[in-house]
BAMI-336256 format. One line per 10 residues: number of its first residue (from 1); their letters; for each residue x, y, z of C-alpha. Coordinates in Angstrom, 3 decimals. Layout:
<sites>
NUM) A) X/Y/Z  ...
</sites>
This chain:
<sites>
1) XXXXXXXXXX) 191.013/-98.660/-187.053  190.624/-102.205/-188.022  191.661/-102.508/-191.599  189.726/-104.696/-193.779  186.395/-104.690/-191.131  187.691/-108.367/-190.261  184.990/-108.742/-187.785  181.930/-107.964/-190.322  183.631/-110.087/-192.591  183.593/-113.234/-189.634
11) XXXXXXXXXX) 180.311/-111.910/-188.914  178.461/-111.996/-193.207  179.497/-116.039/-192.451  178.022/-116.424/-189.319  174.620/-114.915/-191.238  174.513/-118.122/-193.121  175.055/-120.148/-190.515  171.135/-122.585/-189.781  169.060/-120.441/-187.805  166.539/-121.624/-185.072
21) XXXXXXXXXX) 162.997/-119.969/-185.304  163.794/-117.961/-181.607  166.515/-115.972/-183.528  163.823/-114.934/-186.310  161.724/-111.596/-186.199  158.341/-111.509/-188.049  156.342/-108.796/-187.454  154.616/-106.181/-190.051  153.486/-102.159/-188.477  150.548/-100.434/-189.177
31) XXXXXXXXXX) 150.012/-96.384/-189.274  147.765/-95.257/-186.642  145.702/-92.141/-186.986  144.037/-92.744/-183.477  146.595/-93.820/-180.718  143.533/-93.116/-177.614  141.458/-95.413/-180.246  143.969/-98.254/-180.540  144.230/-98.846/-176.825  140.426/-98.916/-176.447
41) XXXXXXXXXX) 140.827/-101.686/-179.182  143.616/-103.290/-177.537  141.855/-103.246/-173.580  138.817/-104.346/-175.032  141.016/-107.653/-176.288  142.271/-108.080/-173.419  145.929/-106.756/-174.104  148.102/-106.013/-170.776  149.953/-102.927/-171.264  153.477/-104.067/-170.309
51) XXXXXXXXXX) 155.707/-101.226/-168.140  155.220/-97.706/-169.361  155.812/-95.838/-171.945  159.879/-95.861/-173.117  161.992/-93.142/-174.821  164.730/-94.873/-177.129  167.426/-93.469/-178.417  169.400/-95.452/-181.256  172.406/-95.430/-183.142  173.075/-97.514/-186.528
61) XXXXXXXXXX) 176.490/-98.237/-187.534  177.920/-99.408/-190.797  180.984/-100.103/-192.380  182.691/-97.264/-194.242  181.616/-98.881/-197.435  178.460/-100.014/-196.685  178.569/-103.230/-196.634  175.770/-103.952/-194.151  173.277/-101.838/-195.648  174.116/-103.093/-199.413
71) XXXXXXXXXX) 173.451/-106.720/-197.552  170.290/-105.901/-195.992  172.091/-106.260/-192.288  171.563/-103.592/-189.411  173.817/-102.990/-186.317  171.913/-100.819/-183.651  172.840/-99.877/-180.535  169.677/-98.848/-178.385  169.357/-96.954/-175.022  165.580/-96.741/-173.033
81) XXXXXXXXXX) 165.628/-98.097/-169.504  168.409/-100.356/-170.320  171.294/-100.724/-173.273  170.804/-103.445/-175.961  173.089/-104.480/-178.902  171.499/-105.499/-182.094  172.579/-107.241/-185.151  169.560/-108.242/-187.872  170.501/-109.742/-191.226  168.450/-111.402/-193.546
91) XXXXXXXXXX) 166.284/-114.413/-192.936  166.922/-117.851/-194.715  163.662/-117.747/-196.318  161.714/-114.613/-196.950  157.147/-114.758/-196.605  155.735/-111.831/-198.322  152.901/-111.273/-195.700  155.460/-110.239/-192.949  158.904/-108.123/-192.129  161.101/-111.051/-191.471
101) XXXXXXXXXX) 164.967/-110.617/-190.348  167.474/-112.971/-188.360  168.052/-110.658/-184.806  170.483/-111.515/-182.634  169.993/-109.630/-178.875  172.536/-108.905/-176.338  172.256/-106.595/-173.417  175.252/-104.178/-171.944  175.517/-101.911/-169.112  177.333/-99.092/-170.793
111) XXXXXXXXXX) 175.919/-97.268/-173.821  179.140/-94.703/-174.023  181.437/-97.655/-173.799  179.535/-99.860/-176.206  179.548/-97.184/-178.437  183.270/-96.519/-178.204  183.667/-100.290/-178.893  181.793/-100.627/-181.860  183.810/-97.471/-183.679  187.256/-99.075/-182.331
121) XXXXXXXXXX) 186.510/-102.033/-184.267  185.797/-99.756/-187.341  182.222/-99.172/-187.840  180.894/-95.488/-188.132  177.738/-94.025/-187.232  175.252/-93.657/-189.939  172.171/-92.762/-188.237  170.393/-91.490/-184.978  166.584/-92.266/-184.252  164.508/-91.566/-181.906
131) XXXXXXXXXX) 160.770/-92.701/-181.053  158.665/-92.924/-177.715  157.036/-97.065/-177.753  154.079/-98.510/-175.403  154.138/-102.249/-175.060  151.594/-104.229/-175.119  151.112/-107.897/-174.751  148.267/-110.608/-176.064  148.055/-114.273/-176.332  152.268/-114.833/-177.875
141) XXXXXXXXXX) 152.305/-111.513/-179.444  153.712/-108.271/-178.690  152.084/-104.982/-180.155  154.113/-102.163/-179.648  152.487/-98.720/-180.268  155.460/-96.412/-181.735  155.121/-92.823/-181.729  158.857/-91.318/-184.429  158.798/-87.631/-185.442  157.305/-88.526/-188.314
151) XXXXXXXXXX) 154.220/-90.454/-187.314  152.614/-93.283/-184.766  152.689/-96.882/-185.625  151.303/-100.462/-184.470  154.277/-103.214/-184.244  152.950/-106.626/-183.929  155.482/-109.445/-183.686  155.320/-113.231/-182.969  154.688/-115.574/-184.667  152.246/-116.123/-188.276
161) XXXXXXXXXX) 149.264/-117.322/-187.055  148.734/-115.265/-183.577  149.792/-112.205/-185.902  146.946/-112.597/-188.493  144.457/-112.844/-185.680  145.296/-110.165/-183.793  145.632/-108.129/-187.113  141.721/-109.764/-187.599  140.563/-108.992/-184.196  141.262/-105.434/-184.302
171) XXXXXXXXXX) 139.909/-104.900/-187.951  142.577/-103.572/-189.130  143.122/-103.668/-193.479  145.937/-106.262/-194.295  146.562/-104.681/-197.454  147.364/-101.436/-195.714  150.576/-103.119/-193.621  153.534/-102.105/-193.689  156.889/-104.298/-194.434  159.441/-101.170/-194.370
181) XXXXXXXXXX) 161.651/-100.425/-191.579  161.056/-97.396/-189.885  164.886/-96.199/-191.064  163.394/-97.024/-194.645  160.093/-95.278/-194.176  162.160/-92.158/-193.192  164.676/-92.530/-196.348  161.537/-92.113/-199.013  160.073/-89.271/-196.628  163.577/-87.228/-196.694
191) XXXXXXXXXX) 163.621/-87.308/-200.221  159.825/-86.244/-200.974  159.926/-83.506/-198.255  164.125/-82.660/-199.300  164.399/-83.129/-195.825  168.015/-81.131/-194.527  168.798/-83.666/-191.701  169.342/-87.459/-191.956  169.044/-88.328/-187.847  165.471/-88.568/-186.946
201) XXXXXXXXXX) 165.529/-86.926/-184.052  162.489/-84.932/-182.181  164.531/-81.881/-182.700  165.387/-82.097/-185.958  161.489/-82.151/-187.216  160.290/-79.392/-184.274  159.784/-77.308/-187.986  158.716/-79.722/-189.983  154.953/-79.794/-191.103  154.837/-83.423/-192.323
211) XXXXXXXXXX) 151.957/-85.407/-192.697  152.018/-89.136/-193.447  148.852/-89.573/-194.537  150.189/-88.399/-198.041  152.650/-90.746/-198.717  150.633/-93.826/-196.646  150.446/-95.252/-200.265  154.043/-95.829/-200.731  154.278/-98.115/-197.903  151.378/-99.836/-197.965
221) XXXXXXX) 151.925/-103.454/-199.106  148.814/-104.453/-200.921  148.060/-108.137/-201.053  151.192/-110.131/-200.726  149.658/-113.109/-199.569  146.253/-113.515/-198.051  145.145/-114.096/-194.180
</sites>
Protein backbone atom coordinates (compact mmCIF):
# COMPACT_ATOMS: atom_id res chain seq x y z
CA UNK A 1 0.00 0.00 0.00
CA UNK A 2 0.97 3.45 -0.89
CA UNK A 3 2.21 5.11 2.22
CA UNK A 4 1.30 8.59 2.80
CA UNK A 5 -1.92 8.40 0.03
CA UNK A 6 0.58 10.49 -2.29
CA UNK A 7 -1.90 10.48 -5.00
CA UNK A 8 -4.92 12.14 -2.87
CA UNK A 9 -2.46 14.39 -1.66
CA UNK A 10 -1.49 15.46 -5.72
CA UNK A 11 -5.05 15.16 -6.19
CA UNK A 12 -6.55 17.96 -2.77
CA UNK A 13 -4.15 20.49 -5.19
CA UNK A 14 -5.52 19.75 -8.31
CA UNK A 15 -9.15 20.63 -6.41
CA UNK A 16 -8.00 24.17 -6.31
CA UNK A 17 -6.88 24.33 -9.46
CA UNK A 18 -9.67 27.24 -11.81
CA UNK A 19 -12.47 25.25 -12.81
CA UNK A 20 -14.51 25.70 -16.10
CA UNK A 21 -18.39 25.68 -15.62
CA UNK A 22 -18.55 21.98 -17.77
CA UNK A 23 -16.66 20.42 -14.77
CA UNK A 24 -19.41 21.86 -12.25
CA UNK A 25 -22.58 19.84 -11.06
CA UNK A 26 -25.68 21.82 -9.90
CA UNK A 27 -28.55 20.03 -9.41
CA UNK A 28 -30.99 19.79 -6.17
CA UNK A 29 -33.58 16.17 -5.79
CA UNK A 30 -36.91 16.13 -4.78
CA UNK A 31 -38.88 13.11 -2.86
CA UNK A 32 -41.49 11.66 -4.93
CA UNK A 33 -44.53 10.03 -3.45
CA UNK A 34 -46.02 9.35 -7.03
CA UNK A 35 -43.37 7.99 -9.57
CA UNK A 36 -46.62 6.93 -12.37
CA UNK A 37 -47.60 10.76 -11.47
CA UNK A 38 -44.21 12.34 -12.20
CA UNK A 39 -43.92 10.90 -15.67
CA UNK A 40 -47.45 12.05 -16.57
CA UNK A 41 -45.95 15.48 -15.45
CA UNK A 42 -42.84 15.02 -17.24
CA UNK A 43 -44.68 13.63 -20.91
CA UNK A 44 -47.04 16.25 -20.61
CA UNK A 45 -43.73 18.78 -20.77
CA UNK A 46 -42.54 17.29 -23.28
CA UNK A 47 -39.59 15.33 -21.54
CA UNK A 48 -37.99 12.36 -23.77
CA UNK A 49 -37.36 9.50 -21.62
CA UNK A 50 -33.71 8.75 -22.48
CA UNK A 51 -32.77 4.65 -22.70
CA UNK A 52 -34.45 2.60 -20.04
CA UNK A 53 -34.46 2.17 -16.83
CA UNK A 54 -30.62 1.39 -15.24
CA UNK A 55 -29.56 -0.66 -12.17
CA UNK A 56 -26.28 0.94 -10.59
CA UNK A 57 -24.22 -0.46 -8.42
CA UNK A 58 -21.54 1.86 -6.61
CA UNK A 59 -18.66 1.76 -4.53
CA UNK A 60 -17.13 4.88 -2.48
CA UNK A 61 -13.64 4.80 -1.46
CA UNK A 62 -11.74 6.86 1.03
CA UNK A 63 -8.57 7.17 2.51
CA UNK A 64 -7.93 5.23 5.72
CA UNK A 65 -8.19 8.47 7.57
CA UNK A 66 -10.75 10.07 5.93
CA UNK A 67 -9.48 12.59 4.38
CA UNK A 68 -11.94 12.89 1.48
CA UNK A 69 -14.96 12.77 3.42
CA UNK A 70 -13.55 15.35 6.22
CA UNK A 71 -12.93 17.57 2.79
CA UNK A 72 -16.24 17.21 1.37
CA UNK A 73 -14.60 15.06 -1.76
CA UNK A 74 -16.20 11.68 -3.07
CA UNK A 75 -14.46 8.91 -5.15
CA UNK A 76 -17.14 6.50 -6.71
CA UNK A 77 -16.76 3.90 -8.84
CA UNK A 78 -20.17 3.08 -10.67
CA UNK A 79 -21.31 0.01 -12.74
CA UNK A 80 -24.99 0.14 -14.91
CA UNK A 81 -24.62 -0.53 -18.61
CA UNK A 82 -21.17 0.74 -18.58
CA UNK A 83 -18.22 1.52 -15.77
CA UNK A 84 -17.56 5.19 -14.80
CA UNK A 85 -14.93 6.70 -12.40
CA UNK A 86 -15.89 9.63 -10.34
CA UNK A 87 -14.12 12.17 -8.36
CA UNK A 88 -16.44 15.33 -6.90
CA UNK A 89 -14.87 17.87 -4.56
CA UNK A 90 -16.07 21.03 -3.62
CA UNK A 91 -17.01 23.88 -5.89
CA UNK A 92 -15.09 27.30 -5.88
CA UNK A 93 -18.09 29.10 -4.91
CA UNK A 94 -21.01 27.56 -3.15
CA UNK A 95 -25.22 29.05 -4.17
CA UNK A 96 -27.52 28.02 -1.49
CA UNK A 97 -30.48 27.24 -3.91
CA UNK A 98 -28.60 24.19 -5.45
CA UNK A 99 -26.20 20.93 -4.67
CA UNK A 100 -23.12 22.21 -6.31
CA UNK A 101 -19.74 20.00 -6.53
CA UNK A 102 -16.64 20.07 -9.01
CA UNK A 103 -17.10 16.26 -10.92
CA UNK A 104 -14.63 15.06 -12.87
CA UNK A 105 -15.94 11.86 -15.31
CA UNK A 106 -13.95 9.17 -16.81
CA UNK A 107 -15.18 5.97 -18.29
CA UNK A 108 -13.34 2.30 -18.00
CA UNK A 109 -14.05 -1.01 -19.35
CA UNK A 110 -13.31 -3.05 -16.29
CA UNK A 111 -15.15 -2.54 -13.00
CA UNK A 112 -13.08 -5.59 -11.15
CA UNK A 113 -9.87 -4.11 -12.41
CA UNK A 114 -10.73 -0.51 -11.64
CA UNK A 115 -11.59 -1.56 -8.43
CA UNK A 116 -8.38 -3.47 -7.78
CA UNK A 117 -6.61 -0.23 -8.91
CA UNK A 118 -8.10 2.13 -6.76
CA UNK A 119 -7.29 -0.19 -3.40
CA UNK A 120 -3.56 -0.73 -4.84
CA UNK A 121 -3.09 2.85 -4.66
CA UNK A 122 -4.44 2.78 -1.02
CA UNK A 123 -7.96 3.77 -0.82
CA UNK A 124 -10.52 1.40 0.99
CA UNK A 125 -14.03 0.85 0.45
CA UNK A 126 -16.35 2.73 2.62
CA UNK A 127 -19.62 2.21 1.13
CA UNK A 128 -21.89 0.19 -1.36
CA UNK A 129 -25.18 1.74 -2.90
CA UNK A 130 -27.47 0.72 -4.90
CA UNK A 131 -30.58 2.47 -6.72
CA UNK A 132 -32.60 1.71 -10.02
CA UNK A 133 -32.61 5.60 -12.19
CA UNK A 134 -34.94 6.60 -15.34
CA UNK A 135 -33.55 9.41 -17.40
CA UNK A 136 -35.19 11.89 -18.65
CA UNK A 137 -34.32 14.81 -20.77
CA UNK A 138 -35.92 18.59 -21.32
CA UNK A 139 -34.77 21.74 -22.86
CA UNK A 140 -30.58 21.52 -21.18
CA UNK A 141 -31.68 19.62 -18.24
CA UNK A 142 -31.59 16.18 -17.16
CA UNK A 143 -34.23 14.81 -14.56
CA UNK A 144 -33.39 11.61 -13.37
CA UNK A 145 -36.13 9.71 -11.44
CA UNK A 146 -34.14 7.57 -8.64
CA UNK A 147 -35.76 4.81 -7.00
CA UNK A 148 -32.71 3.67 -3.40
CA UNK A 149 -34.06 1.23 -0.78
CA UNK A 150 -34.99 3.87 1.07
CA UNK A 151 -37.21 5.96 -1.15
CA UNK A 152 -37.79 7.52 -4.93
CA UNK A 153 -36.37 10.80 -5.88
CA UNK A 154 -36.41 13.57 -8.78
CA UNK A 155 -32.65 14.67 -9.85
CA UNK A 156 -32.66 17.69 -11.93
CA UNK A 157 -29.29 18.98 -13.12
CA UNK A 158 -28.09 21.72 -15.56
CA UNK A 159 -27.75 24.65 -15.28
CA UNK A 160 -29.66 27.69 -12.76
CA UNK A 161 -32.06 29.06 -14.81
CA UNK A 162 -33.45 25.87 -16.94
CA UNK A 163 -33.48 24.21 -13.31
CA UNK A 164 -35.87 26.76 -11.66
CA UNK A 165 -38.22 26.41 -14.57
CA UNK A 166 -38.50 23.05 -14.82
CA UNK A 167 -38.78 22.94 -10.93
CA UNK A 168 -41.80 25.81 -11.84
CA UNK A 169 -43.31 23.90 -14.60
CA UNK A 170 -43.95 20.87 -12.72
CA UNK A 171 -45.24 22.69 -9.49
CA UNK A 172 -43.18 21.31 -7.45
CA UNK A 173 -42.45 23.35 -3.64
CA UNK A 174 -38.85 24.88 -3.76
CA UNK A 175 -38.70 24.96 -0.17
CA UNK A 176 -39.21 21.23 -0.03
CA UNK A 177 -35.70 20.46 -2.19
CA UNK A 178 -33.32 18.68 -1.23
CA UNK A 179 -29.36 19.68 -1.14
CA UNK A 180 -28.13 16.27 0.65
CA UNK A 181 -26.47 13.56 -1.10
CA UNK A 182 -28.20 10.49 -1.23
CA UNK A 183 -25.02 8.82 0.91
CA UNK A 184 -25.95 11.75 3.42
CA UNK A 185 -29.68 11.23 3.37
CA UNK A 186 -28.93 7.55 4.29
CA UNK A 187 -26.31 8.55 7.21
CA UNK A 188 -29.27 10.59 9.28
CA UNK A 189 -31.77 7.63 8.34
CA UNK A 190 -29.25 4.84 9.87
CA UNK A 191 -29.02 6.63 12.90
CA UNK A 192 -32.90 7.43 13.52
CA UNK A 193 -33.93 3.86 12.47
CA UNK A 194 -30.28 2.28 14.38
CA UNK A 195 -30.02 0.85 11.17
CA UNK A 196 -27.44 -2.61 11.51
CA UNK A 197 -25.91 -2.24 7.96
CA UNK A 198 -24.02 0.75 6.47
CA UNK A 199 -24.16 -0.48 2.44
CA UNK A 200 -27.44 0.47 1.03
CA UNK A 201 -28.11 -2.29 -0.69
CA UNK A 202 -31.75 -3.79 -1.81
CA UNK A 203 -30.94 -6.66 0.38
CA UNK A 204 -29.92 -5.17 3.23
CA UNK A 205 -33.47 -3.20 3.74
CA UNK A 206 -35.72 -6.45 2.32
CA UNK A 207 -36.78 -6.13 6.46
CA UNK A 208 -36.81 -2.84 6.90
CA UNK A 209 -40.23 -0.97 7.30
CA UNK A 210 -38.96 2.59 6.62
CA UNK A 211 -40.90 5.33 5.60
CA UNK A 212 -39.46 8.67 4.49
CA UNK A 213 -42.19 10.63 4.78
CA UNK A 214 -41.22 10.96 8.57
CA UNK A 215 -38.05 12.35 8.40
CA UNK A 216 -38.90 14.48 4.85
CA UNK A 217 -38.39 17.47 7.29
CA UNK A 218 -34.81 16.95 7.94
CA UNK A 219 -33.89 17.31 4.43
CA UNK A 220 -35.96 19.70 3.25
CA UNK A 221 -34.08 22.98 2.61
CA UNK A 222 -36.53 25.72 3.27
CA UNK A 223 -35.88 29.00 1.53
CA UNK A 224 -32.26 29.38 0.75
CA UNK A 225 -32.66 31.71 -1.89
CA UNK A 226 -35.75 32.44 -3.88
CA UNK A 227 -36.74 31.37 -7.68
Amino acid sequence: MLQGFYCFDRWIDFCNLPVSMEHLEIELKFHIPSEAALRGRLQALGAACIGQRTFEHNICYDAEDGRLLKNNCLLRLRKDQCTTLTFKSPPPMADARFKIHRELEVCVNDFDTMNAIVIALGFVRRRVYEKWRETWQLNDATLCVDILPFGSFLEVEGSPEPILQIVKALGLNWKQRILSSYLGIFQILRKKEELPFSDITFDNFNNVSLHFDRYLHLFETGDGGSQ
